[in-house]
N, C-alpha and C positions, 0 to 999 in steps of 0.2 A: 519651085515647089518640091523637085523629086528631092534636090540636093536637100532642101531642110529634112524631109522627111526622112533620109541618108542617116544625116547626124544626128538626128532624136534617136533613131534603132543604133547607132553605132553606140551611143550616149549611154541609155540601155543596157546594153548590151554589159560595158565599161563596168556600170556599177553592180549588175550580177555576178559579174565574176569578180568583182573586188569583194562581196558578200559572201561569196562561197572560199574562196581562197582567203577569206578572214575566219569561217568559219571551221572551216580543216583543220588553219593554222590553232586556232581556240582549242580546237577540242587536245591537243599536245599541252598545252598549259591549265588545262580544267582536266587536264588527268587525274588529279587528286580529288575532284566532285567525281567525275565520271569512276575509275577504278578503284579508289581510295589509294593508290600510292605516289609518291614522288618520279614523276617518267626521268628526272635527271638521272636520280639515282637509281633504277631501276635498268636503263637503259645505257648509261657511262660509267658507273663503279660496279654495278651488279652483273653487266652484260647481260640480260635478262631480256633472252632468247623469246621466251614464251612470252612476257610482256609486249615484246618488240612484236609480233606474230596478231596479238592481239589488237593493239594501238590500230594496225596496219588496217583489221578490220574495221574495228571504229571508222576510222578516214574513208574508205570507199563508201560506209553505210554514210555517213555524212553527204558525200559528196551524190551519192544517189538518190535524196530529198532533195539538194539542192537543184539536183537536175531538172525534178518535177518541178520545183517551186520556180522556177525559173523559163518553163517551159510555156510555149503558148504565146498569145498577143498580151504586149506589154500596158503596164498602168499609165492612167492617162496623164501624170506627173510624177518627177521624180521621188518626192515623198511618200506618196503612194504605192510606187515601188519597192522603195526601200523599207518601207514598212511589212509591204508583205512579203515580201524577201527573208527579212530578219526575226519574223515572227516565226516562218516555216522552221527558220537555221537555228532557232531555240527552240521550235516543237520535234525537232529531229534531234539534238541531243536529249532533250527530257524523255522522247520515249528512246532512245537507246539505254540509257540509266535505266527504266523500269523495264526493258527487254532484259538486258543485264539482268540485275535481281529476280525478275522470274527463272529465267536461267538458271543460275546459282541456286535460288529455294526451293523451288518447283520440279524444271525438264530434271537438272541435275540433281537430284535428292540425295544422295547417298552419298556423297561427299563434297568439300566445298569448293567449287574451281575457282575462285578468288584466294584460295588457300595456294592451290595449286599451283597457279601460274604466279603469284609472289614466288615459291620454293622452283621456278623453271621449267616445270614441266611444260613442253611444249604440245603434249596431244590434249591438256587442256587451254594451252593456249589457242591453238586451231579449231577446235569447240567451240568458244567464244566468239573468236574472231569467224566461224558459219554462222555463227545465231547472229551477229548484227550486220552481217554480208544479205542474210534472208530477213531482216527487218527493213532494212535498207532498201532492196527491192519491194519488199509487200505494202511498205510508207508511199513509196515512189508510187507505183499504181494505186495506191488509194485515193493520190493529189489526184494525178490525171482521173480518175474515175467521179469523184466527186465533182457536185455543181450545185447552183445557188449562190448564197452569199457568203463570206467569208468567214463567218462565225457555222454556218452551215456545214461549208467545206472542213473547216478545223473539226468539229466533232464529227463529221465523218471519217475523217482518216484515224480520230483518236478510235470508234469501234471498231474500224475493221483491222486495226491494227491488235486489238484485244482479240479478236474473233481470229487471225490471223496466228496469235499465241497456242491457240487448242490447235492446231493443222499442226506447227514446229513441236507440240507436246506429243502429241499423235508419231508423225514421224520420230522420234528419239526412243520412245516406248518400242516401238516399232524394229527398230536397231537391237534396243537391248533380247526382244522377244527373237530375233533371227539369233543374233549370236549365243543365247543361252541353247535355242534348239541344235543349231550345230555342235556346240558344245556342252553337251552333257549336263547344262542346267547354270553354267557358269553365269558371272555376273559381267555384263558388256562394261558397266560403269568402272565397276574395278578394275578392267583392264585400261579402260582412258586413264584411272587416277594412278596407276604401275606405271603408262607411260609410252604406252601402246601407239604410235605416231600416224603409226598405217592406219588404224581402224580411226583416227581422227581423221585424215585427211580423205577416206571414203565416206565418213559421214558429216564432212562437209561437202564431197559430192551433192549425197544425196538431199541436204537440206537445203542448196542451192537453186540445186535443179529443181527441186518440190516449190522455192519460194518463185522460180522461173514461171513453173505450170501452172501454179494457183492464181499468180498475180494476171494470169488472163483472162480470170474469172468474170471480170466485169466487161469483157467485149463478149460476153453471151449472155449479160443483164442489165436490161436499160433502167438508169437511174431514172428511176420516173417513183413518184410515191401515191401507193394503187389508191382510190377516192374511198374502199372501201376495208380498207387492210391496213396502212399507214407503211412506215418504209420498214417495221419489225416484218415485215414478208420478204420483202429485198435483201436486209442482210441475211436471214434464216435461208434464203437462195445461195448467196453467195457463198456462206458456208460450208452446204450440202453440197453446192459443186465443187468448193475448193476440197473437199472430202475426198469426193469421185475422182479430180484429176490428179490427187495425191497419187491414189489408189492406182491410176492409168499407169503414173509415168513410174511407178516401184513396179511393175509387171512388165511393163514397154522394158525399161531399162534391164532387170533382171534377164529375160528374154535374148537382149543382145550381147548382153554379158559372156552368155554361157557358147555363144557364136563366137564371138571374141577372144576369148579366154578360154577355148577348145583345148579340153586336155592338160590345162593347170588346175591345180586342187587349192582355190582362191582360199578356201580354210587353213587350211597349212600353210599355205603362203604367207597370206596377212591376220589370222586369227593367230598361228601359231610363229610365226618367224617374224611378223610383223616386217614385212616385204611392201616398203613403201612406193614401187614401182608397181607393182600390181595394181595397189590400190589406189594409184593415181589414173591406172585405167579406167578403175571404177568408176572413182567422181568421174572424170570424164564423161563416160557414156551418160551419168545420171541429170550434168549441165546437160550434155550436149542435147539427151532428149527433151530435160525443158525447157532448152531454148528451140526448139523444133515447135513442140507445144504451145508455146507461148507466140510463134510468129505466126500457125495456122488458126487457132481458135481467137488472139487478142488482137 
């Protein structure tokens, strides 16, 4: 008995990971749905850095739904499995595309980082590839958070994964409104689309760590749907706290920044020199506090 029940979970096991490591593998060749360019040529004639930067994100955000979707006590046959396997590993590319394009239309307004990262710039390729790093994670928590049936589960992760978009919209406005104040009213965005490497790879810190401390939102909200309010209370919960622990961890992290970074003038450094070692302290502190955040409260 043990032994059968051995090789069903080894079995298992076998075809999730042959689902996910097909799935990663896909999304390199659906680069052309996903990014609209050719990754051959972007990546072997064009050396296209910033491309390359972004792909990379894609792959981890992939592979962090597949974790949820694979997570847990397995289906009671293989088709079964595989079925919800490969459904998740197509509902995690289809909302990275539409993560993407909000992105692109929306966070980023003022100019277009699909533009960008064709032409190499790499702190919009880093841009990108945070927004579907913080999609990735906030998908991934939505599978684990969600319960019921499987058409249930599926449209749960599709709103909180929308509700999830205004928190990453919030933090980016957020970014620009700091850096215009330190500087004189200047424009954050235009400095990403110049070229600005530092100020990308700190505001993928903080998008990170934000997607870190939000996605523990649902270990302080039990999915239950109230008899007299329906589950529009629940998400309106979840997004009023993923608000609040936006809000925690840009003041936690800021906080320890300034302990940290005693006596460097992080504005001249990475606003003006674009001093990408600073600013890698940054994100740092910004993961590091949401994943503090995310192991105390999720």
């Amino acid at each position: 008995m043990f032994e059968s029940v051995s090789v069903w979970i080894w079995a298992i096991v076998v075809l999730n990971l042959a689902v996910a490591v097909a799935a990663i593998c896909a999304l390199r060749y659906l680069s052309g749905l996903l990014f609209g360019v050719d990754s051959r040529n972007e990546l072997a004639e064009k050396d296209n850095f910033a491309f390359g930067v972004t792909l990379a994100g894609g792959a981890v955000a992939v592979a962090l739904v597949l974790a949820a979707a694979t997570a847990g006590d397995p289906a009671v046959d293989f088709a079964q499995e595989l079925g919800v396997v490969s459904l998740y590993a197509v509902l995690g590319l289809v909302l990275l595309k539409v993560g993407m394009a909000i992105n692109d239309w929306v966070v980023f307004n003022e100019f277009s980082l699909k533009q960008a990262i064709n032409g190499g710039n790499v702190a919009a390729g880093a841009a990108q590839a945070a927004n579907l790093i913080a999609i990735g994670l906030l998908v991934n928590a939505a599978i684990d958070y969600s319960e019921g049936g499987l058409a249930t589960a599926v449209a749960s992760v599709v709103i909180v994964f929308l509700l999830a978009q205004i928190v990453l919209l919030g933090v980016t406005r957020m970014r620009g409104f700091i850096y215009a104040k330190r500087n004189d009213g200047a424009r954050w965005q235009a400095a990403i689309e110049s070229g600005n490497t530092a100020l990308a790879v700190r505001y993928t810190g903080h998008l990170v760590g934000t997607a870190l401390a939000v996605s523990s939102a649902g270990g302080m909200i039990v999915y239950v749907v109230p008899p007299d309010a329906g589950m529009v209370v629940v998400y309106a919960a979840l997004l009023g706290l993923a608000v609040v622990l936006a809000g925690v961890l840009l003041l936690l992290s800021m906080l320890a920044q300034r302990v940290i970074l005693h006596g460097i003038d992080v504005v001249q450094e990475v606003d003006v020199q674009a001093n990408i070692g600073v600013a890698a302290i940054e994100a740092s502190v910004f993961i590091g506090v949401g994943l503090v955040m995310h192991a105390v409260i999720g």
